[in-house]
PALUM-216689 format. One record per residue (C-alpha): residue number from 1; residue in one letter; x negated, y negated, z. Coordinates in steps of 0.1 Angstrom, whole numbers. Example, Ala and Ser with C-alpha at 12.3 -4.5 7.8 and 13.67 -1.06 7.14 Angstrom:
// residues 2
  resi  resn   east  north     up
     1     a   -123     45     78
     2     s   -137     11     71
This chain:
// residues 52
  resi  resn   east  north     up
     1     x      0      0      0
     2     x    -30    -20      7
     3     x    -44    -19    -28
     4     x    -12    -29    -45
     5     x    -23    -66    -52
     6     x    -50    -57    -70
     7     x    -30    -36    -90
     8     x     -6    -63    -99
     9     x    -30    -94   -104
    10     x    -54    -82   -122
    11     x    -33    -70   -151
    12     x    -16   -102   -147
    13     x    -44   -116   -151
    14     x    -59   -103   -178
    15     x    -27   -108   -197
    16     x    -26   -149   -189
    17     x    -62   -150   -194
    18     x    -59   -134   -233
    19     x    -29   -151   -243
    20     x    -45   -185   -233
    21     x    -81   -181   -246
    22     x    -84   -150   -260
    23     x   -111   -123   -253
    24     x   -130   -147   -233
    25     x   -100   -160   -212
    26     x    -93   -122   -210
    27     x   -124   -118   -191
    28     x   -120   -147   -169
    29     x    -86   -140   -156
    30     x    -93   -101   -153
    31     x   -122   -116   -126
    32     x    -96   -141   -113
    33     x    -72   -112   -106
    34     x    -93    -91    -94
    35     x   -106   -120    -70
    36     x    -68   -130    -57
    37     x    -63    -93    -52
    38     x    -93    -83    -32
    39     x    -82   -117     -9
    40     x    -49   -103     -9
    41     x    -50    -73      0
    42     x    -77    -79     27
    43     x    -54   -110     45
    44     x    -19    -84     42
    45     x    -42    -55     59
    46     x    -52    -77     87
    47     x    -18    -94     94
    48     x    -12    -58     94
    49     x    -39    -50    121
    50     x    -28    -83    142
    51     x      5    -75    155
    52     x     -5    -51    178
């Protein structure tokens, strides 16, 4: 459940990222994605973590 962000902003990503600027753009927003994922997924599993 953790991972799911990544999962759904990097394709998202990657899909923005081509139909602004191409291959290129591709590439960039693929990193975004992955980048707003990673932060993501690491601030839901410690809000997770926190209410105990």
């Amino acid at each position: 459940m953790g991972c799911l962000p990544v999962l759904l902003l990097l394709p998202l990503g990657f899909g923005v990222g081509y139909l602004f600027a191409g291959n290129s753009g591709a590439l960039w927003g693929a990193g975004t994605g992955l980048l707003l994922g990673l932060l993501s997924m690491a601030l839901f599993i410690k809000a997770l973590r926190g209410r105990r």
